[in-house]
N, C-alpha and C positions, 0 to 999 in steps of 0.2 A: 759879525759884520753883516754877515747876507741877512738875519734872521730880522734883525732891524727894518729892512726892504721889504722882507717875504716871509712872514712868520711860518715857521715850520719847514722853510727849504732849510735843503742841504747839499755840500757838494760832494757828488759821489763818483768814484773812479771812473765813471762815463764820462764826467763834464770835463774829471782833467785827464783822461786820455785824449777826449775828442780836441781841446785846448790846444794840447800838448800838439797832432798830429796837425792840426792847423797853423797853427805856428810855426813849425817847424818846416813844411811844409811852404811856407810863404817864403821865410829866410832862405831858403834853397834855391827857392826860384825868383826871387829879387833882386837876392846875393849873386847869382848867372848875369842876368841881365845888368846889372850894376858894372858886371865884370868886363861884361859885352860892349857895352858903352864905354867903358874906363879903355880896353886893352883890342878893342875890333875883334871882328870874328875868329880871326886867326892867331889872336891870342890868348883866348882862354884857356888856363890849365884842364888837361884831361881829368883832371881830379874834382874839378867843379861839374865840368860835363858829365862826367860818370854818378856823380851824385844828383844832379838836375835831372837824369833820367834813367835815374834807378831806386831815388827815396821813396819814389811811391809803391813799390812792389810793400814793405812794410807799410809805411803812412798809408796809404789810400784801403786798405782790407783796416785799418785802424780807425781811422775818421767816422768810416762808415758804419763799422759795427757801434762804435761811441754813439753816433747816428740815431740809429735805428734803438740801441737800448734805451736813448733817453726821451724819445717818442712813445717808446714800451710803457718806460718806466711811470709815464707824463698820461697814457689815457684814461685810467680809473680816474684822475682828477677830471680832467677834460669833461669825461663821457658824466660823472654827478654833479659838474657844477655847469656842463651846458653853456663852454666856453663858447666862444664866438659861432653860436650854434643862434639860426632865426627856428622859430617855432609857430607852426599853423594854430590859428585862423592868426591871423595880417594882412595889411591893406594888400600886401604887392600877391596876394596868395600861392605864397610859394617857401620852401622849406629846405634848411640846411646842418645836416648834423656835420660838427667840425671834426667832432672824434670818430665818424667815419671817414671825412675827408682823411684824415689822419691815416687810418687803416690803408687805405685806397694808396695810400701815397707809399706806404713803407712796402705793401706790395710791389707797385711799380718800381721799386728797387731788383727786384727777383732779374725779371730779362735787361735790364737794363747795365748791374755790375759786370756781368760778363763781358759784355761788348764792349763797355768800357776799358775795363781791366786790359781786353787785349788788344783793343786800340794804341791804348798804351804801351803794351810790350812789342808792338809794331814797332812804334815811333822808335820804341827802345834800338830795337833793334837796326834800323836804318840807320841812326846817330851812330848808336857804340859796336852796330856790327854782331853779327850768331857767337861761338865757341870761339871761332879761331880768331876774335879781336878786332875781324875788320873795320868798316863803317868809317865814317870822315871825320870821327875824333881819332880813331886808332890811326888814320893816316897823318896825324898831325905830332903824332911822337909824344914818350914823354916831357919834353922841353914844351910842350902845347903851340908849337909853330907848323906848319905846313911846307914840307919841302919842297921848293920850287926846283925845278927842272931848269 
């Protein structure tokens, strides 16, 4: 099917993990908010909230590696065939190699996953609480309701 499109592509365990973690990743967090709208905030099950803010410790090192290999895997094309690359002398006289835009970009991955990553185990943590369970899902019970006083 693809080959019809794109003579010589193919799909490789990069494009369906990165799919895969996208995907899945969406459903998680659509599926929360779906819930949030269906059942208000105080009653979503701890079971969605715990999932909504803990798929990404796998998903997110997953998307990203998928990411970054199929940029890897993509610049020897890129870099010979002088994709969306402008090349001196031109009117506007000025120059742009794509497959170094490329390079430049999968770098600025390096300081940025980190901070990311525990940005996110912040948030995590806030929501679902350190070891001993706390946080304002844990205070919501397994029943996913909030004890009122």
């Amino acid at each position: 099917f693809l080959d019809a499109f794109y003579p010589g592509a193919t799909f490789s365990i990069s494009l369906i993990s990165l799919l895969t973690a996208w995907a899945v990743s969406e459903v998680i967090r659509y599926g929360f908010f779906a819930l949030k709208e269906a059942l208000g905030t105080d009653g979503i099950p701890y079971a969605a909230t715990w999932l909504r803010y803990s798929g990404f410790i796998v998903l997110y090192p997953l998307g990203v590696s998928s990411e970054l290999a199929m940029a890897w895997f993509a610049l020897p094309a890129i870099a010979a065939n002088g994709l969306w690359s402008v090349r001196m002398p031109n009117a506007a006289n000025w120059a742009f190699d794509y497959s170094w835009a490329c390079v430049l970009t999968m770098l600025s991955y390096a300081p940025g996953l980190p901070h990311q990553y525990g940005y996110m185990l912040t948030q995590r943590k806030k929501v679902l609480g350190g070891q001993g369970g706390g946080g304002k899902a844990a205070a919501a019970g397994a029943g996913g309701r909030k004890k009122r006083a």
